[in-house]
KOLGU-4560 file (N, C-alpha, C; in nm, 3 decimals, padded with zeros to 5 digits):
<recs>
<n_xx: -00.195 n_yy: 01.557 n_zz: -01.785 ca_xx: -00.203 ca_yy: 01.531 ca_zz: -01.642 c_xx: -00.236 c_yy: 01.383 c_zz: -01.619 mol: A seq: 1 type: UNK>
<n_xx: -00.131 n_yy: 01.299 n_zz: -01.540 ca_xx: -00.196 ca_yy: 01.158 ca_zz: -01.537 c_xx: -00.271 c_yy: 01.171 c_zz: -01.442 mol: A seq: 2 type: UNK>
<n_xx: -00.346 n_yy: 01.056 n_zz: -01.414 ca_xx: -00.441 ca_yy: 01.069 ca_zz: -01.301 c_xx: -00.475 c_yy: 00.867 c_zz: -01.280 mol: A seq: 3 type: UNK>
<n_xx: -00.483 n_yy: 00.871 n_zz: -01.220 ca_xx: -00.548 ca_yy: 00.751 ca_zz: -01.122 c_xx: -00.677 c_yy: 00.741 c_zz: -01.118 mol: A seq: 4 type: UNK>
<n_xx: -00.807 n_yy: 00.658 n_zz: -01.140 ca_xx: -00.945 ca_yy: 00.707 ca_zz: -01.053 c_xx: -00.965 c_yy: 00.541 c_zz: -01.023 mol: A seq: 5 type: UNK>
<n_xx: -00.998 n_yy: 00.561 n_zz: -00.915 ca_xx: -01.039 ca_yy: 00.348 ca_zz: -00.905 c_xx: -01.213 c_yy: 00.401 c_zz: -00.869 mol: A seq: 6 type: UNK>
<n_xx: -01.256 n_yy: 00.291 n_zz: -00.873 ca_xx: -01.416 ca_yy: 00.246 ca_zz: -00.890 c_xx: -01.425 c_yy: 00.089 c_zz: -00.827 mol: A seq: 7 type: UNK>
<n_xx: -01.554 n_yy: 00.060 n_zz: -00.747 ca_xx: -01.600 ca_yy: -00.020 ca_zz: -00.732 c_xx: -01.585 c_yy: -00.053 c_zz: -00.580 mol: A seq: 8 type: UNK>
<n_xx: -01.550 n_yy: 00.014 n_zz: -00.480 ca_xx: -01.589 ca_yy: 00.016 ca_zz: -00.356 c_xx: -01.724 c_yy: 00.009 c_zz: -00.315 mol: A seq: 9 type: UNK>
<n_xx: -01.738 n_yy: -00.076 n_zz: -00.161 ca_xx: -01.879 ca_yy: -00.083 ca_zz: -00.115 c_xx: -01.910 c_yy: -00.146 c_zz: 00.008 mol: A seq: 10 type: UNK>
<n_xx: -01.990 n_yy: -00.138 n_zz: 00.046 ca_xx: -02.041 ca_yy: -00.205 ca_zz: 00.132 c_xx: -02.074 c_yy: -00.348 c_zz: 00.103 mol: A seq: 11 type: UNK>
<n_xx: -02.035 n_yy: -00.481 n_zz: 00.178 ca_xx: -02.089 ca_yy: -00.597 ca_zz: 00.150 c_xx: -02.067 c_yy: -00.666 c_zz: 00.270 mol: A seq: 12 type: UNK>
<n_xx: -02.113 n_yy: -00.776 n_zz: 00.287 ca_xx: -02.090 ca_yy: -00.880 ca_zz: 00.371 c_xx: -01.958 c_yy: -00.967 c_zz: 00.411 mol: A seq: 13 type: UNK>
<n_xx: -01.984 n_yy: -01.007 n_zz: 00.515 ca_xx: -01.849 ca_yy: -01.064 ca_zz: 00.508 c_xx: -01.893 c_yy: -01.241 c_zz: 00.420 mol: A seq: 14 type: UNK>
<n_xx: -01.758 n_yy: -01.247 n_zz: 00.345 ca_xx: -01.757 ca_yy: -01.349 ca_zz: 00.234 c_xx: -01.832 c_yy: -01.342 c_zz: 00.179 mol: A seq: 15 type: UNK>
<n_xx: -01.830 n_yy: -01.215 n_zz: 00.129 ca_xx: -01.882 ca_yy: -01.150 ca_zz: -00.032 c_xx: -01.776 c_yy: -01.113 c_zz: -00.086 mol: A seq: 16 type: UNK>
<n_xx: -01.781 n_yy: -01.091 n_zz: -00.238 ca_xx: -01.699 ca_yy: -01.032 ca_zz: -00.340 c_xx: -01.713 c_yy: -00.903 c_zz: -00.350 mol: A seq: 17 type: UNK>
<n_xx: -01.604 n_yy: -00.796 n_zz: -00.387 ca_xx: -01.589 ca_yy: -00.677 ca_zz: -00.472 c_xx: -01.485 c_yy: -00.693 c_zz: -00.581 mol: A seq: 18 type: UNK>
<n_xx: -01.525 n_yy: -00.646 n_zz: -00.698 ca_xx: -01.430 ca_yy: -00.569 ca_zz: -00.749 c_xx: -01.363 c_yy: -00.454 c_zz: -00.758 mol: A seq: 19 type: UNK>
<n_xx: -01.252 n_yy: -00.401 n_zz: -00.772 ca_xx: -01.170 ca_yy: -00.252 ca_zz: -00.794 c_xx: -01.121 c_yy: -00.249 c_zz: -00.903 mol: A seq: 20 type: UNK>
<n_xx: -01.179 n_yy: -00.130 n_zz: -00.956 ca_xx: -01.120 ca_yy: -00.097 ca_zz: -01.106 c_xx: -01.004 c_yy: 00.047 c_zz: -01.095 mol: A seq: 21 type: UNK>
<n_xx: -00.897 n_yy: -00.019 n_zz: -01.119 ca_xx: -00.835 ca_yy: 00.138 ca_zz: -01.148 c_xx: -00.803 c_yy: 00.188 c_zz: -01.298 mol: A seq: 22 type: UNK>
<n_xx: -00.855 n_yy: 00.307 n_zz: -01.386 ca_xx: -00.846 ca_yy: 00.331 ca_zz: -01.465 c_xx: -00.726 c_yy: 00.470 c_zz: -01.490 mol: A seq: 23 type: UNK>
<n_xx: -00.628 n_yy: 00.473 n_zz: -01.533 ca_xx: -00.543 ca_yy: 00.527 ca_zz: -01.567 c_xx: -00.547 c_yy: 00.598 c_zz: -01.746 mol: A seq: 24 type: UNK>
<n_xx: -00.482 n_yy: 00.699 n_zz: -01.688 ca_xx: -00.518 ca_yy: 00.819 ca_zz: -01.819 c_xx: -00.396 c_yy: 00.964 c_zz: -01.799 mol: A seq: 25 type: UNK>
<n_xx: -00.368 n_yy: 00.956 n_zz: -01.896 ca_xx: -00.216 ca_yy: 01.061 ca_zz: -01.937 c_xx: -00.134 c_yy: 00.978 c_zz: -01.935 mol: A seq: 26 type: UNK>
<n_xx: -00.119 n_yy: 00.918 n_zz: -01.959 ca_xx: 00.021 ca_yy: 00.809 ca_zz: -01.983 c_xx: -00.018 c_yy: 00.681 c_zz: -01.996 mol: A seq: 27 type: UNK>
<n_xx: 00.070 n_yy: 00.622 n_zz: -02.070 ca_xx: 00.089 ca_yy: 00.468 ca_zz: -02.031 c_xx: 00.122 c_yy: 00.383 c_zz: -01.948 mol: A seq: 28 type: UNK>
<n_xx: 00.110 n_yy: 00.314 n_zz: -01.902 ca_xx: 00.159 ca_yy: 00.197 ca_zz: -01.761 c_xx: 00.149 c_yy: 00.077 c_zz: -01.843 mol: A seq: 29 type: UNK>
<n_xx: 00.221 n_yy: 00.108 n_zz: -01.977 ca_xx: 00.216 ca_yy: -00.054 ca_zz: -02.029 c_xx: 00.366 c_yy: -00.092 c_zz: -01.960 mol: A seq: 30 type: UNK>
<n_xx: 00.446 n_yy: -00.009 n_zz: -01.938 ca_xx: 00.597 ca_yy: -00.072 ca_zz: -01.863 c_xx: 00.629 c_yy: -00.066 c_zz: -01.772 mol: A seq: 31 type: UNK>
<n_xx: 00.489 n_yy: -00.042 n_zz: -01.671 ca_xx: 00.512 ca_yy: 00.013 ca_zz: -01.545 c_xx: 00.441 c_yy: -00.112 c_zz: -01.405 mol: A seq: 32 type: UNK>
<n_xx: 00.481 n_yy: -00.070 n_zz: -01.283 ca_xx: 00.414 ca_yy: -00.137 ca_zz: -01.214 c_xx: 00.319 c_yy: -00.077 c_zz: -01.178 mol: A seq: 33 type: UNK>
<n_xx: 00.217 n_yy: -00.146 n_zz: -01.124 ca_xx: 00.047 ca_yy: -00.107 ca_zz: -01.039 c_xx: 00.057 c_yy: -00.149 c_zz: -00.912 mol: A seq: 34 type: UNK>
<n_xx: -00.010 n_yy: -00.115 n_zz: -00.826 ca_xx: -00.040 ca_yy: -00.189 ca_zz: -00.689 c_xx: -00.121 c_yy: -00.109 c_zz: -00.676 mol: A seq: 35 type: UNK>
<n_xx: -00.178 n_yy: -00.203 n_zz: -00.530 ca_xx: -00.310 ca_yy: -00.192 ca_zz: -00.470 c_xx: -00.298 c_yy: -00.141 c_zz: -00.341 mol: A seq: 36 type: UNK>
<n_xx: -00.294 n_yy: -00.045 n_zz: -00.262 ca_xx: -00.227 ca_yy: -00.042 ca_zz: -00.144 c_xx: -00.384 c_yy: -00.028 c_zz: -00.060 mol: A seq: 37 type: UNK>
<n_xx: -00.352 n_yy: -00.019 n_zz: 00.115 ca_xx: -00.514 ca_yy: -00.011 ca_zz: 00.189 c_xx: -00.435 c_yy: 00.091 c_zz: 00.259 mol: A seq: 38 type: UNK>
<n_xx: -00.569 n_yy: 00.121 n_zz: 00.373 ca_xx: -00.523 ca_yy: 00.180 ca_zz: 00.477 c_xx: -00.677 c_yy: 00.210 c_zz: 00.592 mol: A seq: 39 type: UNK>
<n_xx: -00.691 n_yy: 00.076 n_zz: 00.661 ca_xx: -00.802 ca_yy: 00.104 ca_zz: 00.740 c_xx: -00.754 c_yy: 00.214 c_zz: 00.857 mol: A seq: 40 type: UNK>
<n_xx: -00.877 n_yy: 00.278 n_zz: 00.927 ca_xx: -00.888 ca_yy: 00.325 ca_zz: 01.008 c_xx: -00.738 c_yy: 00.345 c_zz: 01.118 mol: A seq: 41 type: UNK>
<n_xx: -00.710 n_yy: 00.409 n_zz: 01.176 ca_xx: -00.617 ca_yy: 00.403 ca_zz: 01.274 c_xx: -00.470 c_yy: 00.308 c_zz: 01.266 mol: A seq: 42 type: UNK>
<n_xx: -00.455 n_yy: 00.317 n_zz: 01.102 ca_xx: -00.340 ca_yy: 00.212 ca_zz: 01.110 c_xx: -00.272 c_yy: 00.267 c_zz: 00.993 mol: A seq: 43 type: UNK>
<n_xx: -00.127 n_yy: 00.254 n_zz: 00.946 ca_xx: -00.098 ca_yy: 00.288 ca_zz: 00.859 c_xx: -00.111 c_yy: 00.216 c_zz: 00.695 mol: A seq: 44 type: UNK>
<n_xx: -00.070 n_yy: 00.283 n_zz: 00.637 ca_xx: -00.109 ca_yy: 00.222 ca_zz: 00.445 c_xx: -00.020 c_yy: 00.115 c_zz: 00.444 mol: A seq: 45 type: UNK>
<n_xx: -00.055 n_yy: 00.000 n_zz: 00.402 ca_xx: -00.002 ca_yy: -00.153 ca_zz: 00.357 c_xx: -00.042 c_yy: -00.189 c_zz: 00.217 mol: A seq: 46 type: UNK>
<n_xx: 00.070 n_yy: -00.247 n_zz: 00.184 ca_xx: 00.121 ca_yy: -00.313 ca_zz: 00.021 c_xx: 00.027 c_yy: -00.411 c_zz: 00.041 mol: A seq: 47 type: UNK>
<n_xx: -00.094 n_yy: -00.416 n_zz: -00.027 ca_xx: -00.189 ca_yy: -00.527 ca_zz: -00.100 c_xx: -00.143 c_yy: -00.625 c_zz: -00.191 mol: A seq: 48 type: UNK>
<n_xx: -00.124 n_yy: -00.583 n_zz: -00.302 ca_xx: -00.094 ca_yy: -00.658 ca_zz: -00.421 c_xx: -00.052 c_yy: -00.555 c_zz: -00.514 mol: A seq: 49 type: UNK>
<n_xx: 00.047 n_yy: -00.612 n_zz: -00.595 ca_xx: 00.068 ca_yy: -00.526 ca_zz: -00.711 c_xx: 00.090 c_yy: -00.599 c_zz: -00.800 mol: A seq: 50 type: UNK>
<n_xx: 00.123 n_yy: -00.583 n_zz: -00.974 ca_xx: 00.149 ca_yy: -00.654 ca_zz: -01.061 c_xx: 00.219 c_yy: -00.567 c_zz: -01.178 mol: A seq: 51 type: UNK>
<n_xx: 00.332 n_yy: -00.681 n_zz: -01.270 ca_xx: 00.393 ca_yy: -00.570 ca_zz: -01.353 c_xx: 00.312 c_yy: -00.564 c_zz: -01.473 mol: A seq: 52 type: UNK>
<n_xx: 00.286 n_yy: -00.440 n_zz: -01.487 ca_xx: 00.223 ca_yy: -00.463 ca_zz: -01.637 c_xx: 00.332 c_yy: -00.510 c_zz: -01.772 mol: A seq: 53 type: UNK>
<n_xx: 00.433 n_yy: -00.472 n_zz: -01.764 ca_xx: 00.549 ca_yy: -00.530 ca_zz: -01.841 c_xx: 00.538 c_yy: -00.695 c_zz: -01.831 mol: A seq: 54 type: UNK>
<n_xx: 00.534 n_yy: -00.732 n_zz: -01.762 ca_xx: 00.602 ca_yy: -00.895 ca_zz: -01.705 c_xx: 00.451 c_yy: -01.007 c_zz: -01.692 mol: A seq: 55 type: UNK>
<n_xx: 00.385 n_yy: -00.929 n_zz: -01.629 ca_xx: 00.254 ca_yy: -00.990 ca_zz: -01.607 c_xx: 00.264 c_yy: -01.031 c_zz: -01.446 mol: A seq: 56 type: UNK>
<n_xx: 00.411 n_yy: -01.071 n_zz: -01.330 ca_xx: 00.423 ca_yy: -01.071 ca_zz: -01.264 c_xx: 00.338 c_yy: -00.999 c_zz: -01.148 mol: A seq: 57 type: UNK>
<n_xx: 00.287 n_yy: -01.072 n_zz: -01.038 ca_xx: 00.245 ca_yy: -01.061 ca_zz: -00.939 c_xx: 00.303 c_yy: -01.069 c_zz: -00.831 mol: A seq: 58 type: UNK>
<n_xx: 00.261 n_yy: -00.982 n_zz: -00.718 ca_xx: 00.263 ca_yy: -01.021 ca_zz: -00.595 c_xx: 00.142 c_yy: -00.981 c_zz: -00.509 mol: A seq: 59 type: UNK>
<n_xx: 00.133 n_yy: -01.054 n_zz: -00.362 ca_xx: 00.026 ca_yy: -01.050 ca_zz: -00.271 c_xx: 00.078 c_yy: -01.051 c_zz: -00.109 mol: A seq: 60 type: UNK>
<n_xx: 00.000 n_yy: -00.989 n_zz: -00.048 ca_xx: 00.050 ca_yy: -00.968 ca_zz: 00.098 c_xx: -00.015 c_yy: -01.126 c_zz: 00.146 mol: A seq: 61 type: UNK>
<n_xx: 00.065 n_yy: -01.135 n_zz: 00.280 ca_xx: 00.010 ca_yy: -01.297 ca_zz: 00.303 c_xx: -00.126 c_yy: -01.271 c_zz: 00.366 mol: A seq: 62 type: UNK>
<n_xx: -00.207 n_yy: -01.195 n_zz: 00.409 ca_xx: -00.343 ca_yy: -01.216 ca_zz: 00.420 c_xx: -00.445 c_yy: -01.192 c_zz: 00.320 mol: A seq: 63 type: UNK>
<n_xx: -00.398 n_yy: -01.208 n_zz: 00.184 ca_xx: -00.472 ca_yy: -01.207 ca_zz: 00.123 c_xx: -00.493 c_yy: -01.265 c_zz: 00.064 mol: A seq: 64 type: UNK>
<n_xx: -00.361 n_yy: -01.373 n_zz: -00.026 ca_xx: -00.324 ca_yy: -01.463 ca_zz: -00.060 c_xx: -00.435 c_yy: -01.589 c_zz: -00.102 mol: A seq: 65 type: UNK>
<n_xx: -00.485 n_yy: -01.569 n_zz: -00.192 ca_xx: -00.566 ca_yy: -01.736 ca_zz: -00.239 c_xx: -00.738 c_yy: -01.656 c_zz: -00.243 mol: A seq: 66 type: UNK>
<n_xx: -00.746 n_yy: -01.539 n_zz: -00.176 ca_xx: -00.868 ca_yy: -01.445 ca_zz: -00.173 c_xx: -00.875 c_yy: -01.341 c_zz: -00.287 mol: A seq: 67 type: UNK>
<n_xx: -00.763 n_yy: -01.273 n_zz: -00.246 ca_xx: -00.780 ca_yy: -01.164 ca_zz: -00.387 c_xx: -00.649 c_yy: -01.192 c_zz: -00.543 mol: A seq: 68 type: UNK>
<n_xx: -00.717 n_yy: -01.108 n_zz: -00.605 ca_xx: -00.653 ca_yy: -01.143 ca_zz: -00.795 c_xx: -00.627 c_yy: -01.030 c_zz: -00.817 mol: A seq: 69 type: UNK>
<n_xx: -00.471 n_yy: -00.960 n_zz: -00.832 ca_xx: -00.478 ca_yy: -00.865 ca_zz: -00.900 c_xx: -00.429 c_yy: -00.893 c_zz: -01.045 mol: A seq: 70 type: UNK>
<n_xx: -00.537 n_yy: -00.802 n_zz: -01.201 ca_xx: -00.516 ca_yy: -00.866 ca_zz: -01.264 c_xx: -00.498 c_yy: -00.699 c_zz: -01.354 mol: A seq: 71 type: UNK>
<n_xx: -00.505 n_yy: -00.714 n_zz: -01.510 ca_xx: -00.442 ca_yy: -00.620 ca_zz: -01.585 c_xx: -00.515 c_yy: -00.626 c_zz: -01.727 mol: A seq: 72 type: UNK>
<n_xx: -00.521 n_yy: -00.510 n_zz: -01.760 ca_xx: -00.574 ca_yy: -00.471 ca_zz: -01.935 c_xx: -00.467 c_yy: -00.412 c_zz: -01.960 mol: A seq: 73 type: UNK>
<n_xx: -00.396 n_yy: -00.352 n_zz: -02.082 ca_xx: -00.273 ca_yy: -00.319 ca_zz: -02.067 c_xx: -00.365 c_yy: -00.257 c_zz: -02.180 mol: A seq: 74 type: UNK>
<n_xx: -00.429 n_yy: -00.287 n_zz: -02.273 ca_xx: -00.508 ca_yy: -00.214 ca_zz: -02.404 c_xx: -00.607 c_yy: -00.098 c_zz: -02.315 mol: A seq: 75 type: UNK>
<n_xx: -00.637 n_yy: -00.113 n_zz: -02.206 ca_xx: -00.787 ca_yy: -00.005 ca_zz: -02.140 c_xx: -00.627 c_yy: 00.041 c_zz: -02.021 mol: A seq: 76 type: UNK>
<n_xx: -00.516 n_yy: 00.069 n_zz: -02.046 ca_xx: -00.467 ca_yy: 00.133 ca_zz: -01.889 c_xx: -00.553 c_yy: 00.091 c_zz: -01.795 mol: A seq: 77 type: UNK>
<n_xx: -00.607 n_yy: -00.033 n_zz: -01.747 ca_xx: -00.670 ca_yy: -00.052 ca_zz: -01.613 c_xx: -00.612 c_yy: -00.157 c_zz: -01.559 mol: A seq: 78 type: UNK>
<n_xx: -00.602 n_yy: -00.197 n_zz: -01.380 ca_xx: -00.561 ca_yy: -00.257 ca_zz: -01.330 c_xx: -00.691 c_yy: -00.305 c_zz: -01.227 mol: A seq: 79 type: UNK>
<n_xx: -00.703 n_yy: -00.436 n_zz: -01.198 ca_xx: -00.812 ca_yy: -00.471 ca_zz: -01.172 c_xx: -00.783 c_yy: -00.507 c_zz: -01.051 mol: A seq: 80 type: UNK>
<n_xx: -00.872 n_yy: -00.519 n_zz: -00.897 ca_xx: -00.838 ca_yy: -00.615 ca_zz: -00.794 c_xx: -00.959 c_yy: -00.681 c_zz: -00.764 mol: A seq: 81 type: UNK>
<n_xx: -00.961 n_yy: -00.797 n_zz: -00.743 ca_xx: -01.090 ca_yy: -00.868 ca_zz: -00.723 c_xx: -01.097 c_yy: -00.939 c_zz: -00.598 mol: A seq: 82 type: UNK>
<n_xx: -01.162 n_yy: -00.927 n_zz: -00.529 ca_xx: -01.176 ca_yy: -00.967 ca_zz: -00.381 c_xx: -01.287 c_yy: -01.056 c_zz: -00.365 mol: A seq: 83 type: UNK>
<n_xx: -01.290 n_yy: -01.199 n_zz: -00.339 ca_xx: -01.336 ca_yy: -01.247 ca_zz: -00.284 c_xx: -01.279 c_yy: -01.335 c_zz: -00.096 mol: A seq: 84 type: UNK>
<n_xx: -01.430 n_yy: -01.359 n_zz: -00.043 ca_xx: -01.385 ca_yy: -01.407 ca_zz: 00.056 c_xx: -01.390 c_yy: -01.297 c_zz: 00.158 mol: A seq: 85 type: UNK>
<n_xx: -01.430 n_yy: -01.170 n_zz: 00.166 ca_xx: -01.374 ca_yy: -01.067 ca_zz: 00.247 c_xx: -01.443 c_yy: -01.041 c_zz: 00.378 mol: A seq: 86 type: UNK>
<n_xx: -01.340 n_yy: -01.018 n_zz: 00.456 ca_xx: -01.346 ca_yy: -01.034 ca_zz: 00.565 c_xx: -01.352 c_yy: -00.892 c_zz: 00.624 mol: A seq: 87 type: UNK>
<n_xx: -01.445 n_yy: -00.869 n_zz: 00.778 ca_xx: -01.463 ca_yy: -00.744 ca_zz: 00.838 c_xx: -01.306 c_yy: -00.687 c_zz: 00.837 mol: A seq: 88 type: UNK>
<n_xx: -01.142 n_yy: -00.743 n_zz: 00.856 ca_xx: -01.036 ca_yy: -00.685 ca_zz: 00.853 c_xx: -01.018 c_yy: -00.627 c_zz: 00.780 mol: A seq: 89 type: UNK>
<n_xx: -01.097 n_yy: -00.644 n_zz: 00.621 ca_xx: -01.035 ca_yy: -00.620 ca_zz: 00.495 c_xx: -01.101 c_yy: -00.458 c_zz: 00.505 mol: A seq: 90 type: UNK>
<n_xx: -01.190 n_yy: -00.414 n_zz: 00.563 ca_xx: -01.224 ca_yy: -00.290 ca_zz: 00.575 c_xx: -01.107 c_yy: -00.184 c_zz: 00.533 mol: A seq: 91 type: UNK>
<n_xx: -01.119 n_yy: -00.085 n_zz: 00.472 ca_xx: -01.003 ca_yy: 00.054 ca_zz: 00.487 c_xx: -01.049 c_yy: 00.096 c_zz: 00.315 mol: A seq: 92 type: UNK>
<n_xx: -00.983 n_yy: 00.181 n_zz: 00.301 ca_xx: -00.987 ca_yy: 00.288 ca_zz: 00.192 c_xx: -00.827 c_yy: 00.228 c_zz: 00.106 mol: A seq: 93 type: UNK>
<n_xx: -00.913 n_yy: 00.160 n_zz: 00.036 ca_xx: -00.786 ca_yy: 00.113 ca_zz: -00.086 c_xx: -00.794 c_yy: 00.194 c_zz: -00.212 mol: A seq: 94 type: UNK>
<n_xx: -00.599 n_yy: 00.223 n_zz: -00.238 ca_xx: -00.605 ca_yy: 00.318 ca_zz: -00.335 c_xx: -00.465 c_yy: 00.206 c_zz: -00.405 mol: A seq: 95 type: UNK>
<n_xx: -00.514 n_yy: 00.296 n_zz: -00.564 ca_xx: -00.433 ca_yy: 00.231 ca_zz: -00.648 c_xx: -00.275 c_yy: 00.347 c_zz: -00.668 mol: A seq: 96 type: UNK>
<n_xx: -00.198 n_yy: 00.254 n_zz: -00.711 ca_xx: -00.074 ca_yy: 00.320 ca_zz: -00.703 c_xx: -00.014 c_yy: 00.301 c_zz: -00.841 mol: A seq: 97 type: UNK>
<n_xx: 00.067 n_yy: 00.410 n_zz: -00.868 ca_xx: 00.152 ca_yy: 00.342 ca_zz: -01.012 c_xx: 00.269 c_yy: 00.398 c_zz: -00.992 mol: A seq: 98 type: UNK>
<n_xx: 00.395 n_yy: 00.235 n_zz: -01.047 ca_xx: 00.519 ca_yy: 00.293 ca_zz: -01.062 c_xx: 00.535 c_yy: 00.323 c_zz: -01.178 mol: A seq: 99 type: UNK>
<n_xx: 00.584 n_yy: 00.467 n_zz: -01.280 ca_xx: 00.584 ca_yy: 00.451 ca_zz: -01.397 c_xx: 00.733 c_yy: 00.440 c_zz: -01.431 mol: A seq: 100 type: UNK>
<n_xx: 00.876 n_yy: 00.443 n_zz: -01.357 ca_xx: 00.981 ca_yy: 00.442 ca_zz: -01.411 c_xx: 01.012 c_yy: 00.295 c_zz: -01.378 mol: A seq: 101 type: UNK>
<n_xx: 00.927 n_yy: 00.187 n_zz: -01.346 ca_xx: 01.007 ca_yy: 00.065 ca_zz: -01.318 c_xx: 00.849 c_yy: -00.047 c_zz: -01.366 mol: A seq: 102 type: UNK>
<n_xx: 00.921 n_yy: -00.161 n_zz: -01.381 ca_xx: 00.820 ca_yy: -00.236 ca_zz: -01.437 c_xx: 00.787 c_yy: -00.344 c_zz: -01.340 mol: A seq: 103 type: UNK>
<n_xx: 00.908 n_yy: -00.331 n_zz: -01.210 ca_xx: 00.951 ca_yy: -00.405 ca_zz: -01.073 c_xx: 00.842 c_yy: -00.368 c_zz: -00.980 mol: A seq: 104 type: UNK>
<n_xx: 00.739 n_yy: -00.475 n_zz: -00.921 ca_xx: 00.673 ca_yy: -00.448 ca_zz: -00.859 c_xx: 00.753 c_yy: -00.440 c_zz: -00.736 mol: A seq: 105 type: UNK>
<n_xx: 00.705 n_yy: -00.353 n_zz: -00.613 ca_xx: 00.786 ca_yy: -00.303 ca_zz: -00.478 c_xx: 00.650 c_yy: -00.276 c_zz: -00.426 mol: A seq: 106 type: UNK>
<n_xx: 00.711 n_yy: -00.320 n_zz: -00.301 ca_xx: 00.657 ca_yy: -00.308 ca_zz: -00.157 c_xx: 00.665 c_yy: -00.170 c_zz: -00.086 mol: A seq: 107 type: UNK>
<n_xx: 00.736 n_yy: -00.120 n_zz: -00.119 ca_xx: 00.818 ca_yy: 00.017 ca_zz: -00.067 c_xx: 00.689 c_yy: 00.097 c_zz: -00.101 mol: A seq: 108 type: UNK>
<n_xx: 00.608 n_yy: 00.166 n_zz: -00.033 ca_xx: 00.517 ca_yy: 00.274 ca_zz: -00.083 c_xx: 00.580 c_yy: 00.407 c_zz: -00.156 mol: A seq: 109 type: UNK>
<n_xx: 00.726 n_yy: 00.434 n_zz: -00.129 ca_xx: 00.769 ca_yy: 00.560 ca_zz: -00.225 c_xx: 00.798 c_yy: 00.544 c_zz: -00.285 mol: A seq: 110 type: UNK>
<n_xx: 00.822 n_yy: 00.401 n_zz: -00.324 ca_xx: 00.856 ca_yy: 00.328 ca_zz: -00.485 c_xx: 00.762 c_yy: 00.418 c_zz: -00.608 mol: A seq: 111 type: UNK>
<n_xx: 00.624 n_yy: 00.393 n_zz: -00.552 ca_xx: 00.550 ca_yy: 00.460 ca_zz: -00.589 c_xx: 00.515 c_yy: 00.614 c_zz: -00.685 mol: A seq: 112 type: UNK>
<n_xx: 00.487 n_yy: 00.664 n_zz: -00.765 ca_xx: 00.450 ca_yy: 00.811 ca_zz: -00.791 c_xx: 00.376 c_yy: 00.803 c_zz: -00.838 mol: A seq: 113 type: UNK>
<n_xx: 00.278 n_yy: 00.811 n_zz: -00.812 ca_xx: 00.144 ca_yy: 00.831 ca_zz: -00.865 c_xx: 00.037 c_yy: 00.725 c_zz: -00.801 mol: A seq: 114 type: UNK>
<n_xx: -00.042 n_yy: 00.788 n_zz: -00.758 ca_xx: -00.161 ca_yy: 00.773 ca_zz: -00.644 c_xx: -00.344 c_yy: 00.820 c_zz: -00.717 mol: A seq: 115 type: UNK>
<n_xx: -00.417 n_yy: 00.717 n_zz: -00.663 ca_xx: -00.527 ca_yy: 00.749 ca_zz: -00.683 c_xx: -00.570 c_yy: 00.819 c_zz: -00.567 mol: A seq: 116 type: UNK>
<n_xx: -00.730 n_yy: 00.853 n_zz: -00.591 ca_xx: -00.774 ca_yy: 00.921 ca_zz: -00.432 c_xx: -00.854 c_yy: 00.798 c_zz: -00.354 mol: A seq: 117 type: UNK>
<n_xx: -00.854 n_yy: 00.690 n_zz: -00.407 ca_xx: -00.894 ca_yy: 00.582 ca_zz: -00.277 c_xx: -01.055 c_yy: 00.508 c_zz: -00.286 mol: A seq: 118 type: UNK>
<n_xx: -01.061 n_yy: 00.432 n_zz: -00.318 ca_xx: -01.248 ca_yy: 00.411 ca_zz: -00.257 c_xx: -01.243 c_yy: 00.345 c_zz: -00.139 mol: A seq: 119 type: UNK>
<n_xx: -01.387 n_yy: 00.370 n_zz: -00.078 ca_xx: -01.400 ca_yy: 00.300 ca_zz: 00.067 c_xx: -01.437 c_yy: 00.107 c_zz: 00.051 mol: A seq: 120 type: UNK>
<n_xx: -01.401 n_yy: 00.048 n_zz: 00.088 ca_xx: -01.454 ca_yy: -00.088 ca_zz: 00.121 c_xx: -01.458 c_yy: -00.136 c_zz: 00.288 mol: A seq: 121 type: UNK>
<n_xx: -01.553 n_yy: -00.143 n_zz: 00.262 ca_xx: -01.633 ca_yy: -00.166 ca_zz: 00.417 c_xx: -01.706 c_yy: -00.293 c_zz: 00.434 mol: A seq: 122 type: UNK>
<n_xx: -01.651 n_yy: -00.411 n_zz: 00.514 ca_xx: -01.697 ca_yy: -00.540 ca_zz: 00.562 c_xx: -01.775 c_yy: -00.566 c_zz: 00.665 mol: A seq: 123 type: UNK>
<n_xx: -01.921 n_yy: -00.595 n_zz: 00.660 ca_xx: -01.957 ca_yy: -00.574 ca_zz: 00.759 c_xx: -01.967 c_yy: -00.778 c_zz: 00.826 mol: A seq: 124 type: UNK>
<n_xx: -01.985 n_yy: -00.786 n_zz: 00.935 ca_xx: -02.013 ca_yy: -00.949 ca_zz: 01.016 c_xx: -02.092 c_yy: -00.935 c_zz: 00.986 mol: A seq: 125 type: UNK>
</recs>
């Protein structure tokens, strides 16, 4: 059974740091893509960042750009997002995503198969 679990949601300040750990298990995602997707309150789920674990290739949504790092263990299946700078917007329930038949990071959320269940990150002013 693969599974998804991310870690490291929280409460912090605004322009404070978090990290997100997503740890992956039943499979490999050494040829696959990762992303980071959100989804605050009353709005729908948006493409964060993702990266290929194949390629090493990145991408980032433009508000996040120069703030957050998504980065990769390819030996621990984990995909890392590191947030600094964060802002009360950045609030919502970010979950990790994996493509396992493509190594092409996508924007497309049904690109997607395979989903974590989400941690909360919450920015307070």
């Amino acid at each position: 059974q693969v599974q998804l679990v991310e870690s490291g949601g929280g409460l912090v300040q605004a322009g404070g740091s978090l990290r997100l750990a997503c740890a992956a298990s039943g499979r490999t995602f050494s040829n696959s893509a990762m992303g980071w997707v959100r989804q605050a309150p009353g709005k729908e789920r948006e493409f964060v960042a993702g990266i290929s674990m194949r390629s090493g290739a990145t991408y980032y949504e433009d508000s996040v750009k120069g703030r957050f790092t998504i980065s990769s263990d390819n030996a621990k299946n984990t995909v890392y997002l590191q947030m600094n700078s964060l802002k009360p917007e950045d609030t919502a329930v970010y979950y990790c995503a994996g493509r396992s038949y493509s190594g092409t990071v996508s924007v497309v959320l049904a690109h997607y198969n395979y989903w974590g269940q989400g941690t909360q990150v919450t920015v307070s002013s």
